[in-house]
BALO-564226 format. One line per field, with one value per residue (C-alpha): residue in three letters; x, y, z. Coordinates in Angstrom, 3 decimals. Layout:
N
tordo = [ala ...];
east = [X ...];
north = [Y ...];
up = [Z ...];
***
This chain:
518
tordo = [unk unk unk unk unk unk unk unk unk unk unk unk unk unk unk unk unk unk unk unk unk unk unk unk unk unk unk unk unk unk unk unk unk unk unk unk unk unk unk unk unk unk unk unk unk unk unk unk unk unk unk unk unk unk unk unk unk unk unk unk unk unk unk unk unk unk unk unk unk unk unk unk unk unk unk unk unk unk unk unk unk unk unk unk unk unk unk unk unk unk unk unk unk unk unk unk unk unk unk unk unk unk unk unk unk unk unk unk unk unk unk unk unk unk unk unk unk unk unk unk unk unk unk unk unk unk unk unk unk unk unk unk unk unk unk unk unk unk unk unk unk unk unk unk unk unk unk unk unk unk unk unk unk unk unk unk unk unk unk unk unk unk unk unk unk unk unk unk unk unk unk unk unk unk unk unk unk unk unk unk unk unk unk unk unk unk unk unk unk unk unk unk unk unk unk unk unk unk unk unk unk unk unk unk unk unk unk unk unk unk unk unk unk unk unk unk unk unk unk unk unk unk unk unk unk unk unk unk unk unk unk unk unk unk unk unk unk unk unk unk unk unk unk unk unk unk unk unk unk unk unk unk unk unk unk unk unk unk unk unk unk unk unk unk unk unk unk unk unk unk unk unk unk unk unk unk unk unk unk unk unk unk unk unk unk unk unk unk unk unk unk unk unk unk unk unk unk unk unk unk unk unk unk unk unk unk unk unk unk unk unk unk unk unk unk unk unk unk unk unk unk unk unk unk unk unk unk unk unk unk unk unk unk unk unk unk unk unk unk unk unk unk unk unk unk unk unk unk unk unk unk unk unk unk unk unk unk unk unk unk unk unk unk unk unk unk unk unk unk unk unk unk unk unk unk unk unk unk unk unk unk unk unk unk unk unk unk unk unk unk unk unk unk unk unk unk unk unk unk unk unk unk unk unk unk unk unk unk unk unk unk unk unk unk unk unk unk unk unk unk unk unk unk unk unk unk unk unk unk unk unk unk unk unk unk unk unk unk unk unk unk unk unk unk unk unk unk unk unk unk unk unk unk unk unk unk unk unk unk unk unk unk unk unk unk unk unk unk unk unk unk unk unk unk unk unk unk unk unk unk unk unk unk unk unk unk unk unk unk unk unk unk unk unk unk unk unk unk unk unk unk unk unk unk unk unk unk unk unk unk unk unk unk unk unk unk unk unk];
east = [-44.524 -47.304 -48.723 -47.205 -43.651 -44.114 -44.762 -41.833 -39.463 -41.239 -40.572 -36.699 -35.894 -37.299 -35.514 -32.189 -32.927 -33.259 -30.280 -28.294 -29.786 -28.611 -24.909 -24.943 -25.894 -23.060 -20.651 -21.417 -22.215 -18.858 -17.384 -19.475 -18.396 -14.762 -14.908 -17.191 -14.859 -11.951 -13.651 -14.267 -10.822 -9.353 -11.672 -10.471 -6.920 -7.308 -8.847 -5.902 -3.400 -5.399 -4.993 -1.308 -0.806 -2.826 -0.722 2.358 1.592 1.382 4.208 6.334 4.513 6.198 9.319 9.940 8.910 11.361 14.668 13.781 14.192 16.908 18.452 18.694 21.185 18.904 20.045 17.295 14.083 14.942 12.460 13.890 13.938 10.264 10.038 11.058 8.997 5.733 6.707 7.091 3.872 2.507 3.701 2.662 -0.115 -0.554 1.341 -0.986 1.499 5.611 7.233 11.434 13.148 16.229 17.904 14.783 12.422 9.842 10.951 8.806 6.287 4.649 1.357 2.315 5.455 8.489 7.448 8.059 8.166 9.403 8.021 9.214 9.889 7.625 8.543 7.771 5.748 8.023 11.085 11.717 14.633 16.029 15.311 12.305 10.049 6.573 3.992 0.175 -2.892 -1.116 -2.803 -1.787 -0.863 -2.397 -5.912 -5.203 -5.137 -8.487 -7.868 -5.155 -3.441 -0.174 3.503 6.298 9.853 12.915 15.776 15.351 11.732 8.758 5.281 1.521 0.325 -2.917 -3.628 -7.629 -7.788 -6.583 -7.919 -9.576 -12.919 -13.253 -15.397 -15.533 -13.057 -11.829 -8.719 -5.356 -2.593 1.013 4.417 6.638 9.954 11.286 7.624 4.272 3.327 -0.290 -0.832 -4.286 -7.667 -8.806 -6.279 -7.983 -7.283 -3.631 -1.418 -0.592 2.945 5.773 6.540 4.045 5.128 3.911 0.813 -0.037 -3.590 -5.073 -6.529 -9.808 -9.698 -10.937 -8.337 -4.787 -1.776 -0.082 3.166 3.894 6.699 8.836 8.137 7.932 7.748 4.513 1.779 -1.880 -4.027 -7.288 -10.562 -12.794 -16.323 -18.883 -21.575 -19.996 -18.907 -22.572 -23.616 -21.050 -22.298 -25.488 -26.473 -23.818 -24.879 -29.072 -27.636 -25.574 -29.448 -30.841 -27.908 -28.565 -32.110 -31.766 -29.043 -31.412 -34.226 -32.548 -30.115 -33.240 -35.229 -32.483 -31.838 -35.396 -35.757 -32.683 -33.604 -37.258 -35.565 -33.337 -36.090 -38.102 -38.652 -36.139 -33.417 -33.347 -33.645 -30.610 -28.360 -30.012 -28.189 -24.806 -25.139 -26.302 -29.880 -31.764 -30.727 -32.484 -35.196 -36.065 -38.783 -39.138 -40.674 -41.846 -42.978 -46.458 -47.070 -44.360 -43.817 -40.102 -37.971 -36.462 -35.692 -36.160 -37.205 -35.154 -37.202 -35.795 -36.502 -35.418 -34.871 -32.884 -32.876 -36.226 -37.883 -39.163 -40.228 -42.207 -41.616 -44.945 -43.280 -39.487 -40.098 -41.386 -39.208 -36.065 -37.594 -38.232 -34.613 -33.069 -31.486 -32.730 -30.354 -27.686 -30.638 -30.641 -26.890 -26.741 -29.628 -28.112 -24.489 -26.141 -28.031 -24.841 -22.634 -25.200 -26.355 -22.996 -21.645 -24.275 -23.185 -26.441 -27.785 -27.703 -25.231 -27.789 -30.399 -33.145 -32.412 -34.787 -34.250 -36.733 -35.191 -37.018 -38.501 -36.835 -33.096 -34.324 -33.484 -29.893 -26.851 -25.312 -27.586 -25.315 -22.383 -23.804 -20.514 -19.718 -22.664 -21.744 -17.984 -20.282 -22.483 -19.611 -22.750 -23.683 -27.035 -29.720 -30.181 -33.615 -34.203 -37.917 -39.603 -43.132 -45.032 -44.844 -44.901 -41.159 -40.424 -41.826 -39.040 -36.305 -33.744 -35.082 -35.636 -32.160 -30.626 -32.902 -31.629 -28.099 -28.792 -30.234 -27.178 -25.134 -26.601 -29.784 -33.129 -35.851 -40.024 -42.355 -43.712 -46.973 -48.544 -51.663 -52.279 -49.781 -49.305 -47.943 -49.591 -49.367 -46.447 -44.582 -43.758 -43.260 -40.470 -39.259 -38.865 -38.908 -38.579 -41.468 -44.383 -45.420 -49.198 -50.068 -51.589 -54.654 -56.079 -55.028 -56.907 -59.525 -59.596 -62.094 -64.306 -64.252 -64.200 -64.303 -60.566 -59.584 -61.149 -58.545 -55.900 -56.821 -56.643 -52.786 -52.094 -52.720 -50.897 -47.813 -48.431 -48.352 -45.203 -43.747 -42.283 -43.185 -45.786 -45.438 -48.448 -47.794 -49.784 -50.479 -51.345 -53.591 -53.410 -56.993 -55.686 -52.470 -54.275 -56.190 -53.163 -51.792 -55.005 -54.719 -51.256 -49.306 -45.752 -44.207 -45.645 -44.673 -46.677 -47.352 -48.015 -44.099 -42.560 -42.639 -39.753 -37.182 -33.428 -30.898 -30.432 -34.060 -34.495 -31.646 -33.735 -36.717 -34.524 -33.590 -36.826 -38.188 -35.660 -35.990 -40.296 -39.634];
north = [31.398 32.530 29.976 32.964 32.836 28.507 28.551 31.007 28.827 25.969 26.627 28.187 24.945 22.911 25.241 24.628 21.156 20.961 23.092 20.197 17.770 19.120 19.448 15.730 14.736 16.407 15.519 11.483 12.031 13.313 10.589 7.558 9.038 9.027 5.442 4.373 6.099 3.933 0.913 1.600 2.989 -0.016 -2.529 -0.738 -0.887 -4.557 -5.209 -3.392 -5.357 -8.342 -7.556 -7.030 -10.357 -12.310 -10.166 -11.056 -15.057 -14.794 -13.176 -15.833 -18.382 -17.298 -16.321 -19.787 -21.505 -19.464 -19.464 -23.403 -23.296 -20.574 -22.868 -25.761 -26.883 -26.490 -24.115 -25.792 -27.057 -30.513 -33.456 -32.948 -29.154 -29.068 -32.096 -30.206 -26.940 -29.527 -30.695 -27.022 -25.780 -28.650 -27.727 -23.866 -22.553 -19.574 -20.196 -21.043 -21.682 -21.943 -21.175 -21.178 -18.041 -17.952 -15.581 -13.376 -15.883 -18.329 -21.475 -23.812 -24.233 -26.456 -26.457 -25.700 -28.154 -27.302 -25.008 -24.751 -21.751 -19.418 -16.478 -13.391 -11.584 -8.912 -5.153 -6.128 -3.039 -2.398 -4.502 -4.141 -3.196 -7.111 -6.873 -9.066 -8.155 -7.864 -7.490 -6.645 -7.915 -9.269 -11.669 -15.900 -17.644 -20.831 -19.343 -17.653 -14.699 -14.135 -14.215 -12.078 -12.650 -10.972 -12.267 -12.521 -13.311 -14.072 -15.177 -17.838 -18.645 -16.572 -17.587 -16.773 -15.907 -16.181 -12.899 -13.601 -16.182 -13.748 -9.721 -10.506 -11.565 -8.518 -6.589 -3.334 -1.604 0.844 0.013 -0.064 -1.864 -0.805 -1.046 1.782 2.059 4.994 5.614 4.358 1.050 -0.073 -3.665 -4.506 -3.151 0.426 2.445 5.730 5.454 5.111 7.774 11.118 11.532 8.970 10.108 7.943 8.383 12.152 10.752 9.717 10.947 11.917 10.315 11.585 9.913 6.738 6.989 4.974 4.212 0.835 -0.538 -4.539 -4.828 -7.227 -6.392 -2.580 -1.548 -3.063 -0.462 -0.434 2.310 2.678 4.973 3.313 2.982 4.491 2.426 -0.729 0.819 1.709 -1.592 -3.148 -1.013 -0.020 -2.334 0.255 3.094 2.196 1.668 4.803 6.942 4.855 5.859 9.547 9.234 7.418 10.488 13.249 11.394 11.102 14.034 16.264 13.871 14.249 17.708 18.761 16.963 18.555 22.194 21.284 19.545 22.618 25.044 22.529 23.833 21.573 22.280 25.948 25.998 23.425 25.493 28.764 27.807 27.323 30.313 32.976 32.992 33.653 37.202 39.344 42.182 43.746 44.534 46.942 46.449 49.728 50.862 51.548 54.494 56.286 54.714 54.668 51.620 49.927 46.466 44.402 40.891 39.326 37.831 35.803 35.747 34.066 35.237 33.668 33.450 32.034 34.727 34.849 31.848 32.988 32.398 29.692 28.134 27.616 27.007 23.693 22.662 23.519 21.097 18.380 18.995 18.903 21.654 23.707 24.796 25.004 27.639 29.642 30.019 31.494 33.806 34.600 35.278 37.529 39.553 40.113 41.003 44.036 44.880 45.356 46.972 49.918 52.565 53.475 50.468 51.962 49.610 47.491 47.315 43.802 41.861 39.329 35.924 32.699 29.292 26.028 24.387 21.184 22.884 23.279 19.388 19.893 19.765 22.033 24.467 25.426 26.063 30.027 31.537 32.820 35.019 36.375 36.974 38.517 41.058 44.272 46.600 44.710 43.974 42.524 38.828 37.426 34.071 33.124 29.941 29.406 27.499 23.547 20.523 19.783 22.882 20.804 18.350 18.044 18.301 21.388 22.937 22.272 24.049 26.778 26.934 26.934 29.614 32.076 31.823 32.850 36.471 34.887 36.412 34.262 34.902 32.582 33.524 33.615 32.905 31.733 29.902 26.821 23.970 25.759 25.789 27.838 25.051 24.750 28.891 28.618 26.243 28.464 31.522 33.265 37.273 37.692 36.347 38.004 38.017 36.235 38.719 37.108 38.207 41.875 41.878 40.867 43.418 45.747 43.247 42.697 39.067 36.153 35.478 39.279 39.637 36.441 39.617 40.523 37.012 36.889 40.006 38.765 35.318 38.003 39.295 36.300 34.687 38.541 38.576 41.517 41.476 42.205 42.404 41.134 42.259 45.899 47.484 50.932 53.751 52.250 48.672 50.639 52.723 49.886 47.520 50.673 50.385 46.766 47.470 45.611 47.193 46.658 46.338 45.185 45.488 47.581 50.878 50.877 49.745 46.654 44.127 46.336 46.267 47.721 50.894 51.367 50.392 52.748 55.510 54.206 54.349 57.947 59.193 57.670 59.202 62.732 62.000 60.678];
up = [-18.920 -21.188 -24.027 -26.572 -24.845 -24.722 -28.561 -29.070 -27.476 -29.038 -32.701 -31.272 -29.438 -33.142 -34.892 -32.860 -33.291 -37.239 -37.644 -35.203 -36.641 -40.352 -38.776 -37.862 -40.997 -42.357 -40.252 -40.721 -44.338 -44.256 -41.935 -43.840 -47.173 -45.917 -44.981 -48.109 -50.381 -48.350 -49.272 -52.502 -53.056 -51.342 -53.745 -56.539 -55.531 -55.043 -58.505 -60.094 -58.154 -59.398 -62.959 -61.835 -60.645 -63.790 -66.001 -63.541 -63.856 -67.902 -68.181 -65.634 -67.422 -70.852 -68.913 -67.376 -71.321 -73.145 -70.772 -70.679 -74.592 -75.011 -72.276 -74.887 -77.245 -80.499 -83.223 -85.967 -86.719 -85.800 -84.495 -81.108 -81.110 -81.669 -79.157 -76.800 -77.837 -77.246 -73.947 -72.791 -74.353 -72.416 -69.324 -69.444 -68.228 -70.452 -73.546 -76.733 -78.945 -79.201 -82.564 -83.668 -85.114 -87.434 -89.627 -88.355 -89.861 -88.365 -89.353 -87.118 -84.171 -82.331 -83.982 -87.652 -87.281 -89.831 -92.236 -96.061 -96.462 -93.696 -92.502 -91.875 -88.446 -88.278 -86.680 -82.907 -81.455 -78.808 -77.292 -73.196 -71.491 -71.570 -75.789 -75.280 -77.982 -78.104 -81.000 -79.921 -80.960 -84.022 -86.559 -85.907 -88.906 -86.533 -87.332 -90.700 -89.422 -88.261 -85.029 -82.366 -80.072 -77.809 -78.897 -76.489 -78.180 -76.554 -77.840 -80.491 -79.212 -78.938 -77.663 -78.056 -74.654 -73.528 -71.965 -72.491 -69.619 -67.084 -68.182 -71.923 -69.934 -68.031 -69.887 -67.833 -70.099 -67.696 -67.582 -69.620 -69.268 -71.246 -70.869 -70.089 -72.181 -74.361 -74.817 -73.841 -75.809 -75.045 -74.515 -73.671 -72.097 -73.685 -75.337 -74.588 -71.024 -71.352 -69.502 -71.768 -70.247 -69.994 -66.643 -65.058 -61.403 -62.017 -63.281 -59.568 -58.452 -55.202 -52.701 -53.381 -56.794 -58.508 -61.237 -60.350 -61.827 -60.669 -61.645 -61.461 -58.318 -60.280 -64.407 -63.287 -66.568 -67.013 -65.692 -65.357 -65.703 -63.810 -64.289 -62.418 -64.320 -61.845 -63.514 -62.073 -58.768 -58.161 -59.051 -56.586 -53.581 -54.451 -50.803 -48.833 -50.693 -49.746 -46.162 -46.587 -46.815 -44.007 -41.904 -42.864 -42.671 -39.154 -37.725 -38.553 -36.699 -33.741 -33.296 -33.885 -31.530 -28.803 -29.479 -29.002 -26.349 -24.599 -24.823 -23.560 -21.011 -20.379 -20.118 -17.397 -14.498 -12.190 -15.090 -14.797 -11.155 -10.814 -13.219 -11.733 -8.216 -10.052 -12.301 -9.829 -11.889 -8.171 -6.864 -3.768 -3.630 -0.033 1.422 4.150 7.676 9.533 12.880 12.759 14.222 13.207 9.292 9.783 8.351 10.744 8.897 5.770 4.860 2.138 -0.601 -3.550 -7.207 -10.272 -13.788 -16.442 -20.336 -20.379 -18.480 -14.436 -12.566 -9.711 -5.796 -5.516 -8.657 -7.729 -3.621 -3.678 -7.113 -4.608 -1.799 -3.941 -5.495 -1.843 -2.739 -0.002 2.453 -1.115 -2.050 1.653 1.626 -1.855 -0.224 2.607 0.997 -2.030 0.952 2.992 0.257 -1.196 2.230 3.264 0.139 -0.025 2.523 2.719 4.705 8.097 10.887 13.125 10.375 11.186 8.202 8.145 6.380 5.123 6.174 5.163 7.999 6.981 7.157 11.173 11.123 9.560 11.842 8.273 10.317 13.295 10.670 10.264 11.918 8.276 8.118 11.209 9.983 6.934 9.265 8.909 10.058 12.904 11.248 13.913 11.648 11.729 10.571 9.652 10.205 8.333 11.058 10.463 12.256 12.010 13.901 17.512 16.636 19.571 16.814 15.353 19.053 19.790 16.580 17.144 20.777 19.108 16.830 19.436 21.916 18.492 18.086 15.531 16.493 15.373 13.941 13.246 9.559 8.524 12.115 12.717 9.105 10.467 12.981 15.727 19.425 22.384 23.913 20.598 20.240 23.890 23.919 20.942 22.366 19.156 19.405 16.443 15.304 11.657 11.346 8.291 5.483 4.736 8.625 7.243 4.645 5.816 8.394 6.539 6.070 9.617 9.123 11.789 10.935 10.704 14.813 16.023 15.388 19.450 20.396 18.489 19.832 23.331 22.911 21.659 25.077 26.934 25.360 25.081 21.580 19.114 16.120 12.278 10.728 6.741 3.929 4.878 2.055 3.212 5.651 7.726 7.953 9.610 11.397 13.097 13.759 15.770 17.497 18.066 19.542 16.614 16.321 12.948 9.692 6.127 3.138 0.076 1.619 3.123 -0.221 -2.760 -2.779 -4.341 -5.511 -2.384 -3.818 -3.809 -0.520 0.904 -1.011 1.054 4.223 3.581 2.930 5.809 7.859 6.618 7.111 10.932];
***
């Protein structure tokens, strides 16, 4: 890969990764908001079910005061009426002050005692269901009138309550509470907030709200109405909302981090040649192998290559990446199958065709080895199968002389590859009994240089002699390096001047024109 194609992918792959990394964020921005809006929704809930309950204990407080008094036998402002009045103010929690009622008149109370002169029942602001009456923020006689307070009235009693110890010292005004009868009466907190509509169960808001409308479970008249100040709700999570940024801060780090770190991974070279294997990324080109004096193709050798959405990774690149994967006899069946299918397929391929195939030298030490019978149920032309070896010193192995044996007695023909450039030895390719030995290319071209390694060619030719197995010369590239491998008595050749590794329709063409030529 060029440095032009590695920056490409470079600013794709950070690219890819900011554009993840965004989609994380958003996706636990939108998770974390979910839950902190739960929370918050939940606190809130819980506050108004708080004022509920203080509002709930008042009005139980006065409750319990005034059915204790109605309860009693006291018609007048008597010494023991008011007595009694005492001892119940006493006992209350809430209750400021107890007074008497008749003829619609105040005519006593616990802190003013008997009064001369009675006073008069005022309009109550709104009276409940049970005819409990209620006046608002009205003016107490106890305090001349300069200061309010709320007044509950049953019966022949009514009673000051003292709604400040429970809801007057929250100061967040944003909330109201009121009582739901004919009409909406307010009753304490801010009036603006209070519901427009009477039919407050239609005044229910979404989820996705801060606003709520709760009713008391057992005086379920009594309502509160909630618009939660976002002032105060900020300043109640402001640590969540700080951890809230780190959190996002923190995700876009490390998805783009991972992600970036992912696709380089995924365009490594032992990546691509892993998912290559699964994904039919390798595929076959064939080169031909000719008779030298007469040019015509007689066989092929099967050469692999690898291309995938990154580009080409070339043979010296992705050979040893599949040995130190161990993925190399997975790699020569996926070969070998590709070859077989596209050999067979093209009608053009003549029947009994050499097809020559590169094994590993470490596959020789395999028993998966002697399980080829399916390429042989694959060879529908009767193809003459040639299985290379590149010379190494695992090949003089009794393990990997008996497989070879194995393979022979099945139909295989074998060639050393690349001879003379290796480990082998006049006993080793002996004890082989391979049919060819392929003259390694660099001897060829050195041949017009008449170099001290291109004149060994006799001396391989007469060793060929000796063990009686035919030569391909590799590499051959001009007519005078032909000319003088004929001369040399070298049989076959392979090499540029017979054809490049090409596709199998190409090389059919090359078969048919060599035909037509010969």
């Amino acid at each position: 890969m060029t440095y032009n194609q590695h920056k490409k992918f470079l600013v794709a792959d950070n690219l890819k990764a900011i554009a993840v990394s965004f989609l994380s964020v958003v996706v636990v921005c939108a998770v974390l908001g979910l839950l902190m809006f739960s929370v918050i929704n939940e606190h809130e809930d819980d506050r108004a079910e708080d004022i509920l309950l203080n509002v709930n204990m008042v009005f139980k407080d006065a409750e319990a005061a005034l059915d204790n008094l109605n309860a009693q036998p006291y018609y007048s402002c008597s010494e023991e009426n008011l007595n009694e009045m005492r001892r119940t103010l006493f006992r209350s929690r809430f209750v400021k002050e107890i007074g008497f009622f008749g003829d619609g008149k105040l005519l006593c109370s616990t802190y003013l005692g008997i009064l001369e002169q009675p006073i008069d029942e005022a309009t109550p602001d709104f009276e409940t269901s049970l005819g409990d009456a209620f006046w608002i923020n009205t003016p107490l006689e106890l305090f001349d009138n300069q200061s309010k307070g709320t007044i509950a009235k049953r019966g022949r009693y009514n009673a000051v309550l003292d709604m400040d110890a429970v809801i007057g010292l929250n100061f967040s005004q944003d909330w109201a509470l009121f009582y739901k009868g004919d009409s909406l009466f307010h009753m304490a907190g801010n009036a603006d907030l209070m519901p427009q509509s009477k039919g407050v169960a239609s005044l229910a808001t979404s989820y996705f709200s801060l606003s709520l409308i709760k009713c008391d479970k057992y005086y379920y008249a009594t309502c509160l109405s909630v618009v939660s100040d976002k002032e105060r709700i900020f300043n109640i999570h402001k640590g969540k909302l700080v951890l809230f940024v780190c959190v996002m801060l923190m995700t876009a780090a490390l998805t783009h981090m991972l992600m970036f770190n992912c696709l380089r991974r995924r365009r490594s070279l032992e990546s691509r040649i892993s998912r290559g294997l699964k994904s039919g990324k390798f595929y076959c080109l064939y080169q031909p192998f000719v008779i030298l004096k007469s040019g015509e193709v007689v066989g092929c050798e099967v050469l692999s290559r690898f291309e995938d959405e990154f580009g080409s990774i070339y043979p010296d690149e992705f050979i040893p990446q599949v040995k130190e994967l161990g993925k190399t006899w997975e790699f020569t069946t996926v070969m070998i199958e590709s070859a077989m299918t596209a050999l067979n397929e093209n009608k053009d391929i003549p029947e009994g065709f050499k097809v020559s195939f590169n094994l590993f030298p470490s596959d020789f030490m395999q028993d998966e080895l002697l399980d080829l019978d399916w390429v042989l149920d694959m060879n529908d032309k009767h193809f003459k199968l040639v299985l290379e070896i590149t010379e190494d010193e695992q090949l003089a192995t009794a393990s990997a002389v008996k497989h070879i044996k194995a393979l022979k007695s099945r139909g295989f023909w074998m060639a050393i590859d690349d001879f003379g450039v290796g480990y082998s030895n006049l006993s080793q390719l002996k004890s082989l009994k391979c049919e060819f030995l392929k003259i390694d290319r660099s001897f060829v071209m050195d041949m017009e240089d008449h170099s001290i390694r291109s004149s060994l060619i006799p001396h391989i030719v007469s060793i060929a002699d000796e063990l009686r197995v035919t030569l391909i010369a590799e590499g051959v590239e001009n007519t005078e390096q032909c000319q003088e491998l004929v001369n040399m008595n070298v049989e076959y050749g392979q090499g540029w001047l017979f054809g490049k590794p090409q596709t199998v329709e190409n090389l059919a063409h090359t078969i048919e024109l060599s035909s037509q030529t010969h």
